[in-house]
C-alpha positions as CSV (number, residue, x, y, z in Angstrom):
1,X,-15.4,323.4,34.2
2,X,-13.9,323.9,37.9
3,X,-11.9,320.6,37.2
4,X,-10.4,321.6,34.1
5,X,-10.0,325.2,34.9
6,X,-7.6,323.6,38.2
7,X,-5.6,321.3,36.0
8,X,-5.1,323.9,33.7
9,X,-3.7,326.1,36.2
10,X,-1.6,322.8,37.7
11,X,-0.4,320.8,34.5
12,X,3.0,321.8,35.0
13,X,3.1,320.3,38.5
14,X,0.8,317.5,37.7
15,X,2.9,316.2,34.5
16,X,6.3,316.6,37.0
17,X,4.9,314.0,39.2
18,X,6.7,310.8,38.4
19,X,5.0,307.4,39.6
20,X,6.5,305.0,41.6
21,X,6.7,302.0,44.1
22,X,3.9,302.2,46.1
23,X,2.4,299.8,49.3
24,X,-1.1,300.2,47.4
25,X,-3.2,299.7,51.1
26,X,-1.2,302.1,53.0
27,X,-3.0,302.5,56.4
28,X,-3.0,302.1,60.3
29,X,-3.5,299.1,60.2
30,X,-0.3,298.5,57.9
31,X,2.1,300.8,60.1
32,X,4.2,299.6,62.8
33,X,6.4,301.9,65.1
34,X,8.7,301.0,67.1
35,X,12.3,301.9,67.1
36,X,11.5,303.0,63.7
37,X,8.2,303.1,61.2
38,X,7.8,300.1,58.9
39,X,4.9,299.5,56.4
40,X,3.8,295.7,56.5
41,X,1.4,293.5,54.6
42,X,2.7,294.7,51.4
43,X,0.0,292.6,49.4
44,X,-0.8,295.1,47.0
45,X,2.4,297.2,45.8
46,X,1.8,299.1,42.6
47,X,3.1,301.3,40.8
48,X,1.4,304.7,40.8
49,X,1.8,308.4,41.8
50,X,2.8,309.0,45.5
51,X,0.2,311.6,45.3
52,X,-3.1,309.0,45.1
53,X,-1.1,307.1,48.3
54,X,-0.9,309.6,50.2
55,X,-4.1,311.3,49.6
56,X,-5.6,307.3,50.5
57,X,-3.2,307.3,53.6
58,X,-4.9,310.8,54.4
59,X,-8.4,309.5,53.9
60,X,-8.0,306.4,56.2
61,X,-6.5,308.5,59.0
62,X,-9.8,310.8,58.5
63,X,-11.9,308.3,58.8
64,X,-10.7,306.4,61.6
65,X,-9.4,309.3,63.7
66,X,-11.9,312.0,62.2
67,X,-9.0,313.9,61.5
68,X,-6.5,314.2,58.5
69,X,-2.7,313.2,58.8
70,X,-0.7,315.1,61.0
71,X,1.7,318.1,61.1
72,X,4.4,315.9,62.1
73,X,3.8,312.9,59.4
74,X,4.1,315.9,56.9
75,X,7.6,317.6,58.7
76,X,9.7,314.2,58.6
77,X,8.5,313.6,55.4
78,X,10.8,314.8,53.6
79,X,9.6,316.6,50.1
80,X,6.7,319.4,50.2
81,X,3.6,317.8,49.4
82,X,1.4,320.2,47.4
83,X,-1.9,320.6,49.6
84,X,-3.9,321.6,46.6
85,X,-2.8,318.6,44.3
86,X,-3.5,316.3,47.6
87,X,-6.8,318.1,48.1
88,X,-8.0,317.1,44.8
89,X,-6.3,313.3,44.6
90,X,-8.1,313.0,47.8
91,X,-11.4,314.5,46.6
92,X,-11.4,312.2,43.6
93,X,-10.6,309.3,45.0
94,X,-13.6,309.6,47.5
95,X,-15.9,310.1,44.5
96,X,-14.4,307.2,43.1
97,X,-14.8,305.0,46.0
98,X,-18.3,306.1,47.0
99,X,-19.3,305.4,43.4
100,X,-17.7,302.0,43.4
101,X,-19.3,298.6,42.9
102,X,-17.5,298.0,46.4
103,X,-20.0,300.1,48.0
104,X,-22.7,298.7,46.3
105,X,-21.7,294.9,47.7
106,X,-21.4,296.1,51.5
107,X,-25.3,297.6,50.8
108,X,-26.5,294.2,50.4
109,X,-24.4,292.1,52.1
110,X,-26.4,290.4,54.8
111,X,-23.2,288.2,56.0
112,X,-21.3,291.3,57.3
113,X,-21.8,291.8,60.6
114,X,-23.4,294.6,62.0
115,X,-20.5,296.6,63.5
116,X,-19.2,296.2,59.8
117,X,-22.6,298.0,58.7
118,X,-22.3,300.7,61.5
119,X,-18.5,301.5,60.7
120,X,-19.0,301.6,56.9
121,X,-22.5,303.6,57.1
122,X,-20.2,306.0,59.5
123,X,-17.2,305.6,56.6
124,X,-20.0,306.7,53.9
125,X,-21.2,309.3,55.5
126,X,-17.6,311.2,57.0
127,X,-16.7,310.8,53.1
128,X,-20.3,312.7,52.0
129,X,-19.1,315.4,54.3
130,X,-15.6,315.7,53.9
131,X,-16.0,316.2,50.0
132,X,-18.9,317.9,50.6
133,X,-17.0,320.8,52.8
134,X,-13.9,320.1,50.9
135,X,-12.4,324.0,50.1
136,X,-12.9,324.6,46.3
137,X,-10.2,324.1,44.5
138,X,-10.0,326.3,41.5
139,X,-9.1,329.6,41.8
140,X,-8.3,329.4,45.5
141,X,-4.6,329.9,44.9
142,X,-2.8,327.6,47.6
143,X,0.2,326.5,47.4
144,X,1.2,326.2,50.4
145,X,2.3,323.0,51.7
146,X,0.5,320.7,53.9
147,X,-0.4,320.0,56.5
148,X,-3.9,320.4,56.0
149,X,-6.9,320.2,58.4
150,X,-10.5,319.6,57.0
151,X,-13.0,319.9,59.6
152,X,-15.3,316.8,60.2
C-alpha cells in the first residue's frame, strides 16, 4: 500500500519523465576527469529513464565511498533531480539487485577470490542498511531537490 499510495501522489511527475540514451554501467570506474568529465566503456548503452541511471550512479558512489553523490555533482547538473523520485528508483533497484540471480552466483562461486567475497559481502550488507534506514517515502512530502545524504 505505501508504494502505491507514493506513485499515486507522483504519477504526474513519474509519467513526465521521458527515457533516453543512457551509459547503462555508469560508475567510478567509467568516469574520467581531466580537463573535462567523460564517461568511457560505453558497453552497455540503453535506453531507459535517467532517473534508474542516476539512482545506479548514486548507489555505486555509496557503496564505494559510503556516501551518496555529491552536492556539487547535483549543482552542475543541470535539471533538478527530484530527491523523492531518486529515493525510490534507488530503493527499488537495491531490492532488485539483492534479489537477483546475480547475487545468488557470487554466493557460490568458489573461483572468485576472496577480496571479491569481502567487497561483495560488504556491498550486501551497506545495501541491507541503506534500504533498510532509507526515509519513508509516502507521505513524507519532499520535494525538494537533491542533494541527498543517507547515513551509512
Amino acid at each position: 500500500m505505501l508504494f502505491r499510495s507514493f506513485i499515486g501522489h507522483r504519477a504526474g511527475n513519474i509519467r513526465a519523465d521521458v527515457p533516453c540514451l543512457t551509459h547503462g554501467d555508469a560508475n567510478l570506474l567509467n568516469i574520467t576527469v581531466a580537463e573535462q568529465v567523460t564517461l568511457i566503456d560505453c558497453d552497455f548503452t540503453a535506453i531507459r529513464y535517467l532517473l534508474a541511471e542516476l539512482s545506479a550512479l548514486d548507489e555505486h558512489v555509496c557503496l564505494t565511498a559510503g556516501i551518496g553523490l555529491p552536492p556539487a555533482f547535483f549543482a552542475g547538473y543541470g535539471r533538478a533531480v527530484p530527491a523523492d523520485l531518486l529515493l525510490a528508483y534507488r530503493k527499488f533497484g537495491c531490492l532488485r539487485w539483492l534479489s537477483s540471480a546475480q547475487w545468488k552466483r557470487w554466493e557460490v562461486d568458489r573461483a572468485m577470490p576472496a577480496s571479491a567475497r569481502r567487497r561483495l559481502r560488504r556491498w550486501h550488507q551497506r545495501l541491507l542498511e541503506w534500504v533498510t534506514r532509507m526515509p519513508a517515502l509516502a507521505g513524507s512530502g519532499r520535494s525538494d531537490v537533491l542533494p541527498l545524504k543517507v547515513p551509512m
